[in-house]
C-alpha positions in Angstrom: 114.5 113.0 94.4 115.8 109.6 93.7 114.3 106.3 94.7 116.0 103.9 97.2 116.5 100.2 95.4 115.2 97.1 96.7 118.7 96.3 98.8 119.0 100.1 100.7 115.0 99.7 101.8 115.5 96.5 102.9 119.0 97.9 105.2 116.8 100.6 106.7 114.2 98.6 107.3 116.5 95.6 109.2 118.2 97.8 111.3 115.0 99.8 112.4 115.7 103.0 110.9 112.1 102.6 109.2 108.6 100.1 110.1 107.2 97.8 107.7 104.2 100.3 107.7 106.9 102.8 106.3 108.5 100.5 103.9 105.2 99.8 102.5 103.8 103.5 101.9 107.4 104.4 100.9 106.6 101.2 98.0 103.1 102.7 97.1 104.3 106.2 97.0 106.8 105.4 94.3 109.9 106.3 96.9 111.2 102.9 97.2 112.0 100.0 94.5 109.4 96.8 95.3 110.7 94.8 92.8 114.1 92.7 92.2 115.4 91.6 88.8 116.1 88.4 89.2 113.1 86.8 88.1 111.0 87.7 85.1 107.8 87.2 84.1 106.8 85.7 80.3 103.9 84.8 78.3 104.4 83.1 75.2 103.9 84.8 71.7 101.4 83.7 69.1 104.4 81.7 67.5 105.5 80.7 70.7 108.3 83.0 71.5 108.7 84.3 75.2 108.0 88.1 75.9 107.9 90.1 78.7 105.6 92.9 79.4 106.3 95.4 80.6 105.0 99.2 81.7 106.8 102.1 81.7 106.1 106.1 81.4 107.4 107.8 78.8 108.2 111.3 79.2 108.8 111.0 82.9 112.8 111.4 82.7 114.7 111.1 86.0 114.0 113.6 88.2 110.1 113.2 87.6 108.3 112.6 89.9 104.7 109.1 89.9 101.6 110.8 90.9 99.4 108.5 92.6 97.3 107.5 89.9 100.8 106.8 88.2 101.8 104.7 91.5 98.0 102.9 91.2 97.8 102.0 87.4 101.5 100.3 88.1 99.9 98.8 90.7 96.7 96.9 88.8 99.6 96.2 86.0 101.8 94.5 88.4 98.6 92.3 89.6 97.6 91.6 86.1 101.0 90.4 84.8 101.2 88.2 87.6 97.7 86.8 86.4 98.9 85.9 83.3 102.6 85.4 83.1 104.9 82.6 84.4 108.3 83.2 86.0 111.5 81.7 85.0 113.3 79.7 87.5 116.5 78.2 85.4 117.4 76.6 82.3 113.9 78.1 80.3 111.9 75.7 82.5 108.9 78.0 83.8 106.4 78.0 86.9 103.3 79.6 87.6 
């Protein structure tokens, strides 16, 4: 099964079809995208380069399927890179 993206969730969502309680299990479950790409997070390097972290699981391929450890351990990630990243906003200037 496939996951919705960011933009069809949010359509459902608008026009009814689905409650923000549904949206939000649908997020935790794994069955809908929670994240856009148009801001990324960065730390800087020990030579002051930016980098990105970033979590992925390898082996998974495209029709597998997150367990809900899988869907938890992305969670506490996502909290922790917020912790400690900044996010672009334009021209390399940063913001916390």
């Amino acid at each position: 099964m496939g996951k919705l993206t960011v933009n069809e969730a949010e359509r459902l969502h608008t026009k009814g079809v689905i409650t923000t309680a549904a949206l939000q299990t649908m997020r935790e479950e794994g069955l809908a995208s929670n994240r856009t790409h148009s801001a990324k997070r960065w730390m800087k390097s020990a030579n002051g380069k930016n980098v990105t972290p970033q979590l992925y699981f390898s082996g998974i391929g495209k029709d597998g399927e997150y367990s809900k450890k899988m869907v938890e351990f992305r969670n506490e990630f996502n909290t922790l890179r917020e912790k400690y990243t900044t996010t672009t906003i334009t021209n390399n200037t940063t913001k916390k």
